[in-house]
Structure formats: C-alpha cells, structure tokens
N, C-alpha and C positions, 0 to 999 in steps of 0.2 A: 504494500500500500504506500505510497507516495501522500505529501502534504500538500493539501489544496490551498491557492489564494482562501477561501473561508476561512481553513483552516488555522494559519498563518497568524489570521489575522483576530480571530478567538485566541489564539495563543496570545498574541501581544495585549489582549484587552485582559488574559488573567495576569499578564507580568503587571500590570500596574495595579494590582490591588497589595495592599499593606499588610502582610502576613504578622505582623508583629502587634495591630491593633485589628482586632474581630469588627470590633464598631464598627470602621472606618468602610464604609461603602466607598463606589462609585456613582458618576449620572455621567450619562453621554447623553450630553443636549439637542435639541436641532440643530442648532449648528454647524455641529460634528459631523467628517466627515461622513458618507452613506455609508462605507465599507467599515466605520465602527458603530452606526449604528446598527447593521445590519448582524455585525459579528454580536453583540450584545445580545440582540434579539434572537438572534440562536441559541447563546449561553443560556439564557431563561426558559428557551423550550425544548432545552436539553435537562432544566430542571438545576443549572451550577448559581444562575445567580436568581435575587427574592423578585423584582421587576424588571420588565420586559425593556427598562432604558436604563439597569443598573442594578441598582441598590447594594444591597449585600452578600456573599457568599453564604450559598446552601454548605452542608457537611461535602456535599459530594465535591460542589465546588472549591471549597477549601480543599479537597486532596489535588484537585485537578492545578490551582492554581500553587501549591506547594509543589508538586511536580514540574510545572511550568518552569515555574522561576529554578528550579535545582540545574533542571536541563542547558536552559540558559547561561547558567554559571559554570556547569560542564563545557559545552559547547566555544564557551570566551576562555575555557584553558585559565580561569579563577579558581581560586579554593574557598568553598563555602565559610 
C-alpha cells in the first residue's frame, strides 16, 4: 500500500496536535486550506478526532497521532 495525497495530509493534520496537553484541541477554519479541511473531515469520520473541523482527539486518535509524530521523528533521523 502506498500513501495517498489524503493521506499525507491527515498525517500532517495529526503532527500538529499537542500530545503533551489532552485539552488542547485543534479548528481548521474556512479559511484553511481545502486539503486541511478536507483531511480533518476524514479524521472525524474515521472517528480520531470529536468534530468534523477539529476539536479534540478520540483515544483512537491519540494513538494514531502519537504514532504520527514518532514516525516523523524517525523519519528526520531525531531521537525522540
């Protein structure tokens, strides 16, 4: 399986969530590009994040976006 442009780009919308405070949601506004709005709007009806323009990470999505960001720091050759 290969990563899609979606996918890519769900990825990036879980690197910006704040693993270190649960509170701390996201909102992708109108403003925001379509390809993050549209990525968000996947995450919510895949059930990772609480609304359909953001809010805050499900449990599932907390694993998903702690993976994310791991990957990423793998990936840059950093040590967590």
């Amino acid at each position: 399986m290969a990563y899609t442009p979606e996918m890519i780009a769900e990825l990036e919308i879980l690197a910006l969530y704040n693993l270190d405070n649960h509170q701390e949601g996201l909102k992708v506004h109108n403003n925001a590009s379509s390809r993050a709005q549209h990525a968000i709007t996947r995450l919510h009806q895949k059930g990772l994040v609480t609304q359909a323009d953001g809010g805050y990470l499900t449990s599932l999505g907390l694993d998903a976006a702690e993976h994310a960001q791991a990957l990423l720091i793998i990936l840059a050759g950093q040590k967590a």
